[in-house]
C-alpha positions in Angstrom: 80.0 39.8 -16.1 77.4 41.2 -18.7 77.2 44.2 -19.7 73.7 46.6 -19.3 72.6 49.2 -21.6 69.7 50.9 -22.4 67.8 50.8 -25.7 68.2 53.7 -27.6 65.1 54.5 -30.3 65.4 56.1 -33.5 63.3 57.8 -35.6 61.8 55.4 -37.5 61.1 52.8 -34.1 59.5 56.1 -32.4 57.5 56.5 -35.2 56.4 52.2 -35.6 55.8 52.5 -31.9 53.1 55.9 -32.2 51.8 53.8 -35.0 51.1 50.9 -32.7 49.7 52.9 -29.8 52.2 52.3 -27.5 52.5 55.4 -25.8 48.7 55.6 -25.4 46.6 59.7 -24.7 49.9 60.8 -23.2 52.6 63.1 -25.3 56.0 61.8 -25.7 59.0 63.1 -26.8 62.4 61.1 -28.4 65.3 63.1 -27.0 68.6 61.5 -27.7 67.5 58.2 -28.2 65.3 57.9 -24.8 61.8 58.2 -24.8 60.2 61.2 -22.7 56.8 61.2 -21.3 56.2 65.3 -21.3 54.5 66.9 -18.3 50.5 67.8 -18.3 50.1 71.2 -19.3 48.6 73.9 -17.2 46.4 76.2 -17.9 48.8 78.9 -17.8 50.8 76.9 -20.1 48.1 76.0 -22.9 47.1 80.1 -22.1 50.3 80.9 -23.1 50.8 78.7 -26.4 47.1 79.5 -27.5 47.4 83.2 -27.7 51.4 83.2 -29.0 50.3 81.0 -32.0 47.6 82.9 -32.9 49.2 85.9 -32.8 52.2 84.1 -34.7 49.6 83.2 -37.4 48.2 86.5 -37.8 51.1 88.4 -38.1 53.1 86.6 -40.4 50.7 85.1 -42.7 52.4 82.9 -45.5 55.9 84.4 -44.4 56.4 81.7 -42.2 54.4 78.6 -41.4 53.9 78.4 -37.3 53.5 74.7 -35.9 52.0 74.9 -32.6 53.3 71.7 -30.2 53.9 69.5 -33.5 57.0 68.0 -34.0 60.4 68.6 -35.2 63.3 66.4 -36.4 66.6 67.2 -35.5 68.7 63.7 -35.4 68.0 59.8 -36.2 67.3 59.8 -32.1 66.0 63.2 -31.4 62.1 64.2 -32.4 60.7 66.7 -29.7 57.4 68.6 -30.3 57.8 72.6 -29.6 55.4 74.4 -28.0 55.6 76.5 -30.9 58.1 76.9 -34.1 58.7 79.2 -37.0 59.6 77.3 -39.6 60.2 78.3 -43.3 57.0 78.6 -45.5 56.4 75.2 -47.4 53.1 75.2 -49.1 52.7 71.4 -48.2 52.4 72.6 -44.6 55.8 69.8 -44.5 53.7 66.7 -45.5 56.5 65.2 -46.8 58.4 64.9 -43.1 58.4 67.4 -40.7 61.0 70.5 -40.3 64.5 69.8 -39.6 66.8 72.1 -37.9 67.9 74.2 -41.1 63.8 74.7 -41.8 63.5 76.1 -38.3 63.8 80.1 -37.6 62.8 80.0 -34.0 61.9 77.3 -31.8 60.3 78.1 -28.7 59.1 76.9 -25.2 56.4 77.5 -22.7 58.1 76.9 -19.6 56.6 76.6 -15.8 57.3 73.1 -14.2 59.9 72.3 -17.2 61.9 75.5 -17.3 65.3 73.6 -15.5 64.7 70.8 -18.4 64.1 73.8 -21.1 67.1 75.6 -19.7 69.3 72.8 -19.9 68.6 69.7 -21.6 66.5 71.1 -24.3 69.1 74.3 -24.9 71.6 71.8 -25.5 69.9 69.5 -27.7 68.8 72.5 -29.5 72.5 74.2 -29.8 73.9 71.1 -31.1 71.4 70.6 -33.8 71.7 73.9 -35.2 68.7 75.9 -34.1 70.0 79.4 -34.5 67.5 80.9 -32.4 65.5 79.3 -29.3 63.1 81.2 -26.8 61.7 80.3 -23.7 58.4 81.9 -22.6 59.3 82.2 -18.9 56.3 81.7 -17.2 57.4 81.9 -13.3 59.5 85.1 -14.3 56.8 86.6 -16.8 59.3 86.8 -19.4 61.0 85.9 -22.6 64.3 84.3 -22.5 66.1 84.5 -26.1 68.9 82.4 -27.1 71.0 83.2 -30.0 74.2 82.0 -32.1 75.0 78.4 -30.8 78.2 76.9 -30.1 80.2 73.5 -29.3 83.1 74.5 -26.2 86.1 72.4 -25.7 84.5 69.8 -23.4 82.0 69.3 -26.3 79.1 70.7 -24.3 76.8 72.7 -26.5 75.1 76.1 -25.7 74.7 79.6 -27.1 76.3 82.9 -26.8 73.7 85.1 -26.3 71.0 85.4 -24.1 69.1 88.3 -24.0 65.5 89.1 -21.5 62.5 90.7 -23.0 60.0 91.9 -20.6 56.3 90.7 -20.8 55.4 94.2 -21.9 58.2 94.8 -24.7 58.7 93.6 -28.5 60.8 91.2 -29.7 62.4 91.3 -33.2 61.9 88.0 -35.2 64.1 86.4 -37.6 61.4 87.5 -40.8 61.7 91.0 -39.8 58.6 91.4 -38.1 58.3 92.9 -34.7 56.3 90.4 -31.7 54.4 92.2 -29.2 54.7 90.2 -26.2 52.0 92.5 -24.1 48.6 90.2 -23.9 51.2 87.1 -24.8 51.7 85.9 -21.1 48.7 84.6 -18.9 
């Protein structure tokens, strides 16, 4: 009897296979080694990312650098692409690779169709890498899911252990010490 497995990808193959066009017009995420075709965006989606990063940008200047849907890398098999992240201010805008897990201050999501993947699979890749702090702009729910302070349990599962809910029409404290007014954020 043989055995089946599935390829896992790193980094570097991920990266040889962009470079080749393999994955064609469509975005694609490396999660864990498996290669993930990410869902169209709707308008309420792209809504929601366009006016969050520019009020990122505004706001916090050269205090942070904001990366709108760019990538991320977390493992030698995980590279996803954030709908947005806060990331420590490099003034090479991180041409030398792109932010790894200790660069990151927040990473966030804009979630309609993906919020069960965002919720789960995502908050758990997230956890284990480190990210101290990941939101989720709920879009079904109009509003913003913050995770904080992320943990391993006994069953090596990863999550974290806080979660608080900010309305679409209250502030929410970031990491810099700035304040983010979420009113005019959500579609």
């Amino acid at each position: 009897m043989v055995a089946v497995s599935a390829k896992r990808f790193t980094t570097d193959e991920f990266h040889r296979l962009g470079e080749l066009g393999f994955f064609g017009d469509g975005p694609v995420e490396l999660i864990r080694g498996e290669l993930i075709e990410m869902a169209p965006k709707r308008t309420p989606h792209s809504v929601c990312n366009t006016r969050l990063v520019r009020r990122l940008i505004l706001l916090l200047g050269e205090q942070a650098t904001v990366r709108g849907q760019e990538p991320i890398t977390l493992s030698d098999y995980s590279e996803p692409s954030p709908d947005a992240v806060l990331a420590k201010y490099r003034e090479d805008d991180y041409l030398e690779g792109h932010p790894g897990a200790a660069d990151c201050w927040v990473v966030m999501e804009i979630s309609d169709s993906t919020l069960g993947y965002d919720r789960s699979t995502k908050l758990a890749l997230y956890a284990e890498s480190g990210i101290l702090h990941y939101w989720i702009f709920n879009l079904v729910n109009q509003q913003l899911e913050v995770y904080r302070e992320p943990y391993e349990d006994s069953h090596g599962e990863y999550g974290y252990r806080q979660k608080a809910i900010y309305l679409a029409t209250e502030r929410v404290e970031l990491p810099v010490g700035e304040w983010l007014e979420l009113d005019g954020v959500f579609p």
